[in-house]
C-alpha positions in Angstrom: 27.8 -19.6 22.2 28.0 -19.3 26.3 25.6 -21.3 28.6 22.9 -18.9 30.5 21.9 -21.9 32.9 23.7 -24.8 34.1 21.7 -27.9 35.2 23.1 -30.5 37.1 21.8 -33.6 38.4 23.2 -35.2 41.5 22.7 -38.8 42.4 24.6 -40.3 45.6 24.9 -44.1 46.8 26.8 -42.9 50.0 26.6 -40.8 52.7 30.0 -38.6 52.2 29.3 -35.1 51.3 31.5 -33.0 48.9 32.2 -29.0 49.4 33.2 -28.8 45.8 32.0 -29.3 42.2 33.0 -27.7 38.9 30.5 -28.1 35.7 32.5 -26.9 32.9 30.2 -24.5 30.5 30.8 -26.2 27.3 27.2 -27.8 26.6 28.3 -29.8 24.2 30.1 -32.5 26.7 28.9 -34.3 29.9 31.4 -34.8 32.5 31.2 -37.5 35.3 33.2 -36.8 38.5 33.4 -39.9 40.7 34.6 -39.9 44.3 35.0 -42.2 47.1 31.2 -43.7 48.1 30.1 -40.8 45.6 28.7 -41.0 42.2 27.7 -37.1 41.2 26.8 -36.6 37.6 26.5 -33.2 36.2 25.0 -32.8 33.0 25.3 -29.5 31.2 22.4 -29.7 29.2 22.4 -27.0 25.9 21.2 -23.5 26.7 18.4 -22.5 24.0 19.3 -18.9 25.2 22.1 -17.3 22.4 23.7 -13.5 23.9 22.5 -10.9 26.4 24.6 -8.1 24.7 23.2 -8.6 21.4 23.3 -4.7 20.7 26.7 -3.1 21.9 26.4 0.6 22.1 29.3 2.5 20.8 30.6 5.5 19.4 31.2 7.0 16.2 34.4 7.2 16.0 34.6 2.9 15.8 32.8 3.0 13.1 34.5 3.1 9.7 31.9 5.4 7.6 32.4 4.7 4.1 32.5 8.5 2.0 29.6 7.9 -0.3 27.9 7.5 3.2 28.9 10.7 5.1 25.7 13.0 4.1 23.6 9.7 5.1 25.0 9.8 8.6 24.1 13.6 8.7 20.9 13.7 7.4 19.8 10.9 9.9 21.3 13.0 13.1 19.2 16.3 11.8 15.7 14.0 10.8 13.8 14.9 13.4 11.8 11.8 12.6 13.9 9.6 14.8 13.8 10.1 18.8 17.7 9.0 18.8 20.3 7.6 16.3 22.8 5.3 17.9 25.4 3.4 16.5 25.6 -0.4 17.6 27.9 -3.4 17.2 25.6 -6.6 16.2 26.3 -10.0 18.0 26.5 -13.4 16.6 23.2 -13.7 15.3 23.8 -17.3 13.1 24.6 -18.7 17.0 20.8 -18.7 17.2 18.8 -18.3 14.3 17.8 -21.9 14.0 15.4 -22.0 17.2 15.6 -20.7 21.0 15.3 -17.4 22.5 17.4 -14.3 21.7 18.2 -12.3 25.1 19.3 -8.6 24.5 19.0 -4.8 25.6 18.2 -1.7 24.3 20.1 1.5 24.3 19.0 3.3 26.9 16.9 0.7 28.5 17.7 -1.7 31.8 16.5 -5.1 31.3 16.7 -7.7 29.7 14.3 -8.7 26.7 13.5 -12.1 26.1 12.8 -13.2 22.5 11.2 -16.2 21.0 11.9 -17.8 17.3 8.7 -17.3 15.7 9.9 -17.8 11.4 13.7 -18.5 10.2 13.8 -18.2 6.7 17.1 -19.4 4.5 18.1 -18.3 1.4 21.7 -19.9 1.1 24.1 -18.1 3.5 21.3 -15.1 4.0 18.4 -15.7 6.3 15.5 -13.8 7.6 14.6 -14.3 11.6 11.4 -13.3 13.4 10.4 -13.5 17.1 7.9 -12.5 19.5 9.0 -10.7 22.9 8.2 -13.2 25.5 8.2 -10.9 28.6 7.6 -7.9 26.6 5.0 -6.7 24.5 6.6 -6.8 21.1 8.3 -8.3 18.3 11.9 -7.9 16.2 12.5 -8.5 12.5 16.4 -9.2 11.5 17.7 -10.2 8.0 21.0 -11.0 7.4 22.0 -10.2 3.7 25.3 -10.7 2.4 26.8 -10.5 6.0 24.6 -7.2 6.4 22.3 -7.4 9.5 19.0 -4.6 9.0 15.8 -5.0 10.6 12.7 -3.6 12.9 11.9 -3.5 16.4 8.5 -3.2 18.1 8.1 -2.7 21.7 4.8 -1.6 23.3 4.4 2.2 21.5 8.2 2.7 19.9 10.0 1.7 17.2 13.3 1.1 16.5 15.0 0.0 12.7 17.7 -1.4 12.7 20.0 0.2 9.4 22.7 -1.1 7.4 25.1 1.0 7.1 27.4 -0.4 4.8 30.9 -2.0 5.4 29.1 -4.4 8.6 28.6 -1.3 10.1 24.8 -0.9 11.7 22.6 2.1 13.7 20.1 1.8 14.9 17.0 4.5 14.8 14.3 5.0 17.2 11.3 6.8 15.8 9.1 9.4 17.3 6.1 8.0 17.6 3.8 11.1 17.2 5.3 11.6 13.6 3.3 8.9 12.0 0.5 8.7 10.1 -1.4 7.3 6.5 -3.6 7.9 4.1 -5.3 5.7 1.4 -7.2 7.2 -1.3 -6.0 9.4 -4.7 -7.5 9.8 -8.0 -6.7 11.4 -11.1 -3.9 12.7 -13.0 -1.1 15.1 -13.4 1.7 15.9 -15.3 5.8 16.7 -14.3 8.8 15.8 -15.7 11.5 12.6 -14.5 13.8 10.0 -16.0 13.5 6.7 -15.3 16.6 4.0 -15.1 15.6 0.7 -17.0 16.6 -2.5 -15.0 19.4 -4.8 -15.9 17.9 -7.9 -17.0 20.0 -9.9 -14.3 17.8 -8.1 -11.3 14.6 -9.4 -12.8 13.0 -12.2 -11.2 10.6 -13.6 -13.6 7.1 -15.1 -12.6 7.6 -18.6 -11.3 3.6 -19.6 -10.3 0.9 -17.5 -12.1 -2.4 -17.1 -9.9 -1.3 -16.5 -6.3 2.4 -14.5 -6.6 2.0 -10.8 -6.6 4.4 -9.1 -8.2 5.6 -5.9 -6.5 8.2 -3.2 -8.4 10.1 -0.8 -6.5 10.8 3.0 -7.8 13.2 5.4 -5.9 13.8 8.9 -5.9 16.8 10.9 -5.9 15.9 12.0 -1.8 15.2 8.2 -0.9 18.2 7.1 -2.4 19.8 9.8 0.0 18.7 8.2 3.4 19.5 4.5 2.1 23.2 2.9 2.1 22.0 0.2 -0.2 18.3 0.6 -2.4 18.8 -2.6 -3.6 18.6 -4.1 0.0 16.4 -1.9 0.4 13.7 -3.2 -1.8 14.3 -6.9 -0.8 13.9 -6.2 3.2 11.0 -4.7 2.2 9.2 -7.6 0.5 10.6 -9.9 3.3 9.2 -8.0 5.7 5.6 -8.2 3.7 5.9 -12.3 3.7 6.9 -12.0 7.3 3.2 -10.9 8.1 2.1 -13.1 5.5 3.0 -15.8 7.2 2.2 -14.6 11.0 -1.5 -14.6 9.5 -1.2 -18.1 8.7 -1.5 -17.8 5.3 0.2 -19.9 3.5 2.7 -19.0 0.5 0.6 -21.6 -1.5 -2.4 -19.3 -1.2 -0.7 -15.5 -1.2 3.1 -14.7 -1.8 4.9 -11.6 -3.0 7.9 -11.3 -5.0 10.2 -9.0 -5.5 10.6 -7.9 -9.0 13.6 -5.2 -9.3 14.4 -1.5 -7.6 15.3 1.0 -10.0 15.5 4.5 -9.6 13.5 6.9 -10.7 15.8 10.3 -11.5 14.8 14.0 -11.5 11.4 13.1 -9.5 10.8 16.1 -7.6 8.3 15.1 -4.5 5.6 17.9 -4.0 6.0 18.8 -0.3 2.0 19.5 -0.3 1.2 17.2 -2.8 1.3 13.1 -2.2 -1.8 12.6 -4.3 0.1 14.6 -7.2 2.7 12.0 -6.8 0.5 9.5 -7.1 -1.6 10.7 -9.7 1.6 11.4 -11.7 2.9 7.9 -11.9 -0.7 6.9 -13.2 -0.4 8.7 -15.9 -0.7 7.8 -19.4 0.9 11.0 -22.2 3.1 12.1 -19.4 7.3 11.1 -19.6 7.2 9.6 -16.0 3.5 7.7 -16.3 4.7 6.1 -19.9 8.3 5.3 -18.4 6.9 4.1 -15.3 4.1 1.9 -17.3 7.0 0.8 -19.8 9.0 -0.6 -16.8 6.2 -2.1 -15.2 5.4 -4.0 -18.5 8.9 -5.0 -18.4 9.2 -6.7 -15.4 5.7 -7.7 -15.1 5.0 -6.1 -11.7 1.3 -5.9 -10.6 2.0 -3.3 -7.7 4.3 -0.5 -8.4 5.6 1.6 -5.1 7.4 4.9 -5.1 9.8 5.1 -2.3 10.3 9.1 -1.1 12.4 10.5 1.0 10.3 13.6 1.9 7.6 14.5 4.5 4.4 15.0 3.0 2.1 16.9 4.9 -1.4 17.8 4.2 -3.3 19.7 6.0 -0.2 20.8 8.3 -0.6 16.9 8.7 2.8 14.7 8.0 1.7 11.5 5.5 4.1 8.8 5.3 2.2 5.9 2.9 -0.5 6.7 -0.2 -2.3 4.2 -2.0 -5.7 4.2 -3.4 -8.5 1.5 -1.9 -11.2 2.7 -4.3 -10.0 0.7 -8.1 -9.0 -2.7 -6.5 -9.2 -4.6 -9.7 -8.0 -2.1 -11.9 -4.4 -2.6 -12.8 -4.2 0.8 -14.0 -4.8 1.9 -10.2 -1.9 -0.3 -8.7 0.2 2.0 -7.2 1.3 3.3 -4.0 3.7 6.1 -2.4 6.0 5.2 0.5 8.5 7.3 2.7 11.7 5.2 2.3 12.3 6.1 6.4 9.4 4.7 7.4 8.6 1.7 5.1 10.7 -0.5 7.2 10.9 0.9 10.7 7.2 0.9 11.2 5.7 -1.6 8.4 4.4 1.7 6.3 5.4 -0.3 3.1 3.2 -3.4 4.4 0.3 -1.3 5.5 0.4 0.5 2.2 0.5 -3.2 0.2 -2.5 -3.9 2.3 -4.7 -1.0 0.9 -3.8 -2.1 -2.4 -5.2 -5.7 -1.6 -8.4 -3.4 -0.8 -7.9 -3.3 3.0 -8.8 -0.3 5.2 -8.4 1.4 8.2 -9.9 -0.2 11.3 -12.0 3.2 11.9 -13.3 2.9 8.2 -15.8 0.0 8.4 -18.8 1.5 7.7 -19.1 0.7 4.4 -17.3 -0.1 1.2 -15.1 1.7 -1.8 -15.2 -1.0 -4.1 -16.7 -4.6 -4.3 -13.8 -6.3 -4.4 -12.8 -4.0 -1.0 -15.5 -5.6 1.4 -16.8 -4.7 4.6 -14.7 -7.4 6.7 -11.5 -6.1 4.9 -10.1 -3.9 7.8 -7.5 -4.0 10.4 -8.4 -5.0 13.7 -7.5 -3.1 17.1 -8.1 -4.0 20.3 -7.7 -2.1 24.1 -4.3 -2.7 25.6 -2.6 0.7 27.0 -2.7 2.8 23.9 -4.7 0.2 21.4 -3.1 -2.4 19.8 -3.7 -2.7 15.7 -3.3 -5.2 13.0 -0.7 -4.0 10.0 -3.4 -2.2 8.3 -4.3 -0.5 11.3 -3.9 3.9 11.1 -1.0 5.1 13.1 2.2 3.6 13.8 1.2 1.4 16.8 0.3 -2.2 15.0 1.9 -5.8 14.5 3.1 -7.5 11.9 0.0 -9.3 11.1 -3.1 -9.0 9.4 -6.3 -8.9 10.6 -7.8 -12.6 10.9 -10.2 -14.4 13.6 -8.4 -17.5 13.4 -4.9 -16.0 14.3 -3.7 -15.3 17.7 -1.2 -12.8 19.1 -0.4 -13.0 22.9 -4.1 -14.2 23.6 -6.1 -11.8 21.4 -7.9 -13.2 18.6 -7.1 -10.8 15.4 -10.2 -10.4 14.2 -14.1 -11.0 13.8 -15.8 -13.0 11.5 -18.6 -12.2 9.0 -22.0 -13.5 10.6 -23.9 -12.3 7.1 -22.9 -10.4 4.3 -22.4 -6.9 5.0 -21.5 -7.3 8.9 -20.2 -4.1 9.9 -18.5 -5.7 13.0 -16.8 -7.9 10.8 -12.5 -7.7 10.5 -10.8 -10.5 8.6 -8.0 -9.4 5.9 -6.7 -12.6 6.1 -10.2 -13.4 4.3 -9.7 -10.7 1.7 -6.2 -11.3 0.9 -7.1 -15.4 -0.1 -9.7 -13.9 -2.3 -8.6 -10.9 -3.8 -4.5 -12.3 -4.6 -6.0 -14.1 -8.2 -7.4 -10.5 -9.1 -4.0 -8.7 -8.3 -2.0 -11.6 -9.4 -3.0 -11.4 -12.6 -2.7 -7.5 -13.1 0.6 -8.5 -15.7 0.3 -11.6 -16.3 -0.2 -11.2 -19.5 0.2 -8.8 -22.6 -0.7 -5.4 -21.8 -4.1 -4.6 -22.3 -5.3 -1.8 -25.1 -4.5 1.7 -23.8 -6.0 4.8 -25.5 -7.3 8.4 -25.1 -8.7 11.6 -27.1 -6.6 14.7 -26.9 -7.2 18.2 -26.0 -9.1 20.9 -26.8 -12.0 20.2 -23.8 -13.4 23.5 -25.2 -14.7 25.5 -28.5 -16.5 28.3 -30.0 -19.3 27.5 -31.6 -18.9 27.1 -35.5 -15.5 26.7 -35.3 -13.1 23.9 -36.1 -10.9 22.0 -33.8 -8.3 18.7 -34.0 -8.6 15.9 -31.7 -6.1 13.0 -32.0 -6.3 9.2 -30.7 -3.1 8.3 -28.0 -3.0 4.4 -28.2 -0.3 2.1 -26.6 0.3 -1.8 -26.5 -0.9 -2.6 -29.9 2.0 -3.8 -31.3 0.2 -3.8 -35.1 -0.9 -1.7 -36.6 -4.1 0.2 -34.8 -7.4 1.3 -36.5 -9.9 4.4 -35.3 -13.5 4.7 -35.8 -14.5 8.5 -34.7 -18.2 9.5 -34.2 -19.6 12.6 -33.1 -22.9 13.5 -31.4 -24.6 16.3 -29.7 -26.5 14.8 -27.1 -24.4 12.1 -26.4 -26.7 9.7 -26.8 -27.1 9.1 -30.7 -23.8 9.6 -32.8 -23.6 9.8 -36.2 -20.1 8.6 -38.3 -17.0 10.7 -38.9 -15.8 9.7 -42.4 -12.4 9.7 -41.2 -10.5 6.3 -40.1 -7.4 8.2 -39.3 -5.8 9.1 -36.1 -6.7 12.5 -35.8 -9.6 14.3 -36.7 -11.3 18.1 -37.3 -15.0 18.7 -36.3 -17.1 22.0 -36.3 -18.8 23.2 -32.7 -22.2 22.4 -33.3 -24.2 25.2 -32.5 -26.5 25.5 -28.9 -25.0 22.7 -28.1 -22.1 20.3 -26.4 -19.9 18.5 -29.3 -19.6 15.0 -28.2 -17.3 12.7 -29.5 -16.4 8.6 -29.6 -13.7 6.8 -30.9 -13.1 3.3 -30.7 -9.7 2.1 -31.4 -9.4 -1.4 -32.7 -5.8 -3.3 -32.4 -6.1 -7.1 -33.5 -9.0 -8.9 -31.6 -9.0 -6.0 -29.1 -11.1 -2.7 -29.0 -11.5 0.0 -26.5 -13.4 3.1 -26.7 -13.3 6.5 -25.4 -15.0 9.9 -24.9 -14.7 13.4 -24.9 -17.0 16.3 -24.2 -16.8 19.6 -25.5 -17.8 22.3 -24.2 -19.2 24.8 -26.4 -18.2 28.2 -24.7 -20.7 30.2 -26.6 -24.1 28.4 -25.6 -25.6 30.2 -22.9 -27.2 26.8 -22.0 -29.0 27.3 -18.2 -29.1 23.3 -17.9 -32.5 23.0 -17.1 -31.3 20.3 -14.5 -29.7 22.6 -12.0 -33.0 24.5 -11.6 -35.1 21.8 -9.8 -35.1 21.9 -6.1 -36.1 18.5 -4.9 -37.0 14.7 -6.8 -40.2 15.6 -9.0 -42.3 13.2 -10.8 -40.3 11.9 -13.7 -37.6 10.0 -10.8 -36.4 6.7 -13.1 -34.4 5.1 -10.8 -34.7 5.7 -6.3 -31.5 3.6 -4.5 -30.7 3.8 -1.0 -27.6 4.9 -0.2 -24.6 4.2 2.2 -22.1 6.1 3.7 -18.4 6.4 2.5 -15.2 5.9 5.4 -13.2 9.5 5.5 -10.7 9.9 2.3 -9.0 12.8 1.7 -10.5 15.3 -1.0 -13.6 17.6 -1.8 -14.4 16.6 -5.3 -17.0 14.6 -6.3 -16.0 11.1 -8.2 -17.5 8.4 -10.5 -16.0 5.2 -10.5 -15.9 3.3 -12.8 -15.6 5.8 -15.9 -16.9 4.8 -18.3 -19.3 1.7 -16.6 -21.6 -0.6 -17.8 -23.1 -1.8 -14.6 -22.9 0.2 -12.0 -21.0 3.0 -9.9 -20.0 4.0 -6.6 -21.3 8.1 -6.5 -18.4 10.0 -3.8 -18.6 12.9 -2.3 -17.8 15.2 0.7 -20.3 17.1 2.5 -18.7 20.1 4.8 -21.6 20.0 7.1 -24.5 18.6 8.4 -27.6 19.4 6.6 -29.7 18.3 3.9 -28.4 16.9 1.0 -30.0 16.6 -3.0 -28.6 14.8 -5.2 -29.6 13.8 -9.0 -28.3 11.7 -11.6 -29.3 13.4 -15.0 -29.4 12.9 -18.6 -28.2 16.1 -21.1 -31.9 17.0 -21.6 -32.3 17.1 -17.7 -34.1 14.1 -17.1 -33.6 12.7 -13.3 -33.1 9.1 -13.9 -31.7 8.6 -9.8 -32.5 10.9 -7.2 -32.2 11.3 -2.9 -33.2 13.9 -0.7 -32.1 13.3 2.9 -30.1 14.7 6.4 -26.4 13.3 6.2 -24.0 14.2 8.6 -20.1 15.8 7.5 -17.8 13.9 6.0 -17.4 11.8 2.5 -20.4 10.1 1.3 -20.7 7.4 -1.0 -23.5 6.1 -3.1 -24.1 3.1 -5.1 -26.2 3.1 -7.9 -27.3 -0.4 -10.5 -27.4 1.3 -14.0 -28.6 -1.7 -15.5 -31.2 0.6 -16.6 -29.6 3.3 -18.0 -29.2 3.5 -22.0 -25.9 3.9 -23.4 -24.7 7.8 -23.1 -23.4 10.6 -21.0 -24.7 11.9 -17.7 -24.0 14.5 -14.9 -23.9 13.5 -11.5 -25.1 16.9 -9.1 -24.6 17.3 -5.6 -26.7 19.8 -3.9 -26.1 21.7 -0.2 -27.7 23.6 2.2 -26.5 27.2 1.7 -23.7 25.7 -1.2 -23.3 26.1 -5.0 -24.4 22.7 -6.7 -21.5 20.7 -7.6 -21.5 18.3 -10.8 -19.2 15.9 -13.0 -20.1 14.2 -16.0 -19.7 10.0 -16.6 -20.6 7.9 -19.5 -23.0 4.6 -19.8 -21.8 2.3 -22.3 
């Protein structure tokens, strides 16, 4: 390593001058030259200051491109996600990554930039190093894995990645920073067809401390798999990354850590250009090839968060969408997933920012109310005016830090957050907060046997009089499983199928809905599920969608709150079935008045509101503490619309 600074200290006892004096650079050594009448002592003291060409432009012609790596190299000159691709030679990294400052320059930038250790991580001869820009505003990430250097860069609005690309060879990627954006809400379900690679046992790191390590598996497509030299590495930067702002927020590993379970590929998965929440939906899936694969794997490995790595563009809307995950079922295992574009889950923190929503954070624009009760008010990312607004990792758009929102924790001056003065504090911003609280929930998604799974099969439709099968689907019962069918035709009093076996046949009841219940026992467990159907020849008016405002026989009156902007135009119930209570979303398309009823099947309003909203999602929660066990229908009404309704059951 080469001295930046030489100090030397002089001390005479005479009054003879000297013209000459030579410090040699090594700072390991102090020399002592003596003269006549002259004592001068210069002391090289160790520069904490390591290279100040620590990226070396060059062409691409030095660089030994191995063949399986050839269509990579092409497909990152012609992404026109990246503002320049330029190959670089990487400097002696280990020289420094104990303590000092890291001096370099950037491709296509004069100056120097001045870096401070902030975190040096080792594991064995690989280590992870993190510093903070100290005349710049920014931050770099590098990890050196098996003599592989990758990382991130972030300085003021760009970022840069730094990419292995195999053989010691490295390139480094700046992005355009107008091609970034994310999105955090998907529901449902949807079917396709994939393969999915099982993991060798070796690659799976099994749980070490139950109650704070969340678990984290990492599925690949064919297309990801495209733009990556090494998935494998892939995966693990990833998670290093995640801990990185982990620890930046100060919170310790004792109190939140994630782990990196296995990467495994996930074959034939064609992403839907137009379709994120598809892709989302479809790994969900239970009766599907790729949801029961997926699930199997997760099982396996015992990973709480599952993330598909893409290597499309989504766009919705004309929009591009780089990270999906859903905010609204934080506590739901079943809901643990998340989509990520392999190009931009390193380079701009997309996969940390999408781990975040899963942990029930949101946007820093979306604090107006909240999804979920375990996704509270304070759980946001924070932003703050310098230039173009800074943002914690959460925060929408690419411009953010690699830290979590927190009032306690500092970056260059700027406390990352507000605290909660009372419940409900809509200036509040503290993930820090949320992530100490909600990691026991997420934690223990897997840690244990998988719970019951089950569901009634098609037909959702009859003709009256006729006869129709319906089947149980059950999974993780590993005895024997038992069914108890009942049918009804309000939904509210059901009457015994003499069948116990897995599938059954039931007539249409006539002028009416056939309702049906099964509960399927395995062990000491029991679940139980529902299906409507709808009988095609009852020309029912349902007396409900006749009344024009709340009339006299209201049950239940709740205020109401409004819902932060997620994507989609249906109206949701959530939880489905409940027991308690629910969280009523919808979207209004304009301003104007809005009526909306909660009814039984004979058209009683048991929870009504009539009231101006303004455009955008809404969101309602309503205590059903009240309600007796059965089925209801949830109805939207407009100004100058078609009433809109969806059906949810009170157990």
């Amino acid at each position: 390593m080469k001295s930046r600074f030489i100090l030397c200290q002089l001390s005479a006892n005479a009054l003879l001058l000297f013209s000459l004096l030579f410090c040699a650079s090594n700072c390991k050594k102090k020399y002592l030259l003596a003269m006549t009448a002259l004592i001068i002592q210069c002391v090289c003291i160790k520069s904490t200051y390591c290279q100040s060409q620590f990226f070396t432009e060059t062409m691409w012609d030095s660089i030994t491109i191995l063949p399986s790596l050839a269509d990579l190299k092409d497909s990152i000159l012609a992404d026109d996600i990246y503002r320049s691709v330029t190959p670089v030679i990487i400097g002696d990294l280990e020289a420094c990554q104990d303590s000092g400052i890291l001096v370099f320059q950037l491709p296509g930038r004069s100056g120097d930039i001045n870096v401070r250790a902030k975190q040096v991580w080792h594991d064995g001869t690989d280590f992870t190093w993190y510093g903070e820009f100290t005349n710049e505003d920014g931050a770099i990430l590098l990890i050196e894995d098996s003599g592989n250097i990758s990382g991130t860069i972030r300085l003021e609005e760009n970022a840069y990645q730094i990419m292995d690309f195999g053989g010691y060879n490295t390139v480094l990627l700046e992005f355009d920073s107008l091609a970034f954006s994310d999105s955090d809400c998907a529901t449902g379900m949807e079917d396709t067809f994939a393969i999915i690679d099982g993991p060798n046992e070796e690659v799976i790191v099994k749980r070490s401390t139950p109650g704070n390590d969340v678990r984290v598996l990492l599925l690949y497509t064919d297309e990801a798999e495209k733009r990556c030299s090494d998935m494998s590495k892939v995966g693990r930067d990833l998670v290093k990354q995640l801990n990185i702002a982990i620890n930046n927020t100060e919170i310790k590993f004792s109190e939140v850590r994630y782990e990196h379970t296995a990467t495994v590929s996930l074959h034939d998965f064609t992403e839907q250009d137009d379709d994120p929440f598809g892709d989302l939906r479809l790994l969900r899936a239970r009766g599907d090839i790729v949801g029961d694969a997926v699930h199997d794997l997760r099982f396996l490995v015992e990973a709480d968060l599952v993330i598909l790595l893409t290597g499309k563009k989504y766009k919705l809307d004309g929009e591009p969408y780089f990270g999906l995950a859903d905010i609204h079922h934080i506590g739901d295992f079943l809901f643990g997933f998340g989509i990520v574009d392999v190009r931009a889950a390193f380079g701009t923190s997309t996969f940390t920012h999408e781990i975040g929503h899963l942990m029930g954070g949101k946007h820093e624009l979306q604090g107006n109310t909240s999804p979920n009760p375990l996704s509270p008010l304070f759980a946001r990312a924070y932003s703050w005016s310098k230039k173009n607004y800074e943002r914690t990792v959460i925060g929408y758009h690419h411009r953010r830090i690699l830290y979590f929102s927190d009032p306690d924790v500092f970056y260059n001056g700027e406390a990352l957050g507000v605290e909660e003065a009372q419940p409900g504090d809509n200036e509040a911003f503290d993930m820090g907060r949320q992530l100490r609280e909600v990691v026991s929930i997420v934690a223990e998604y897997l840690s244990s046997d998988p719970a019951l799974g089950g569901s009634i099969s098609e037909p959702f439709y009859g003709n009256e009089g006729q006869s129709y099968t319906w089947c149980a689907e059950q999974s993780n019962c590993s005895g024997l499983a038992s069914y108890f069918w009942e049918a009804s035709i309000d939904g509210f009093t059901y009457t015994t199928i003499p069948s116990t076996a897995q599938c059954i046949s039931y007539l249409i009841p006539q002028n009416a809905d056939l309702f049906i219940r099964l509960t399927i026992s395995c062990g000491t467990e029991s679940i139980q599920r529902y299906r409507r159907v709808f009988n095609v020849d009852w020309e029912n008016c349902d007396p409900c969608l006749e009344i024009e405002g709340p009339s006299s026989n209201v049950i239940h009156t709740f205020n109401n709150h409004d819902q932060d902007q997620i994507a989609g135009s249906a109206i949701k119930v959530f939880p489905n079935p409940t027991s308690g209570s629910v969280v009523l979303t919808h979207e209004l398309l304009q301003d104007g008045k809005v009526t909306i009823h909660i009814v039984d099947n004979f058209g009683r309003i048991h929870w009504s509101i009539n009231e101006l909203r303004t455009v955008g999602v809404q969101n309602y929660s309503v205590d059903l503490s009240g309600f007796l066990p059965g089925t209801y229908k949830f109805i939207v009404y407009e100004e100058d619309g078609f009433p809109k309704s969806t059906m949810f059951v009170v157990n």
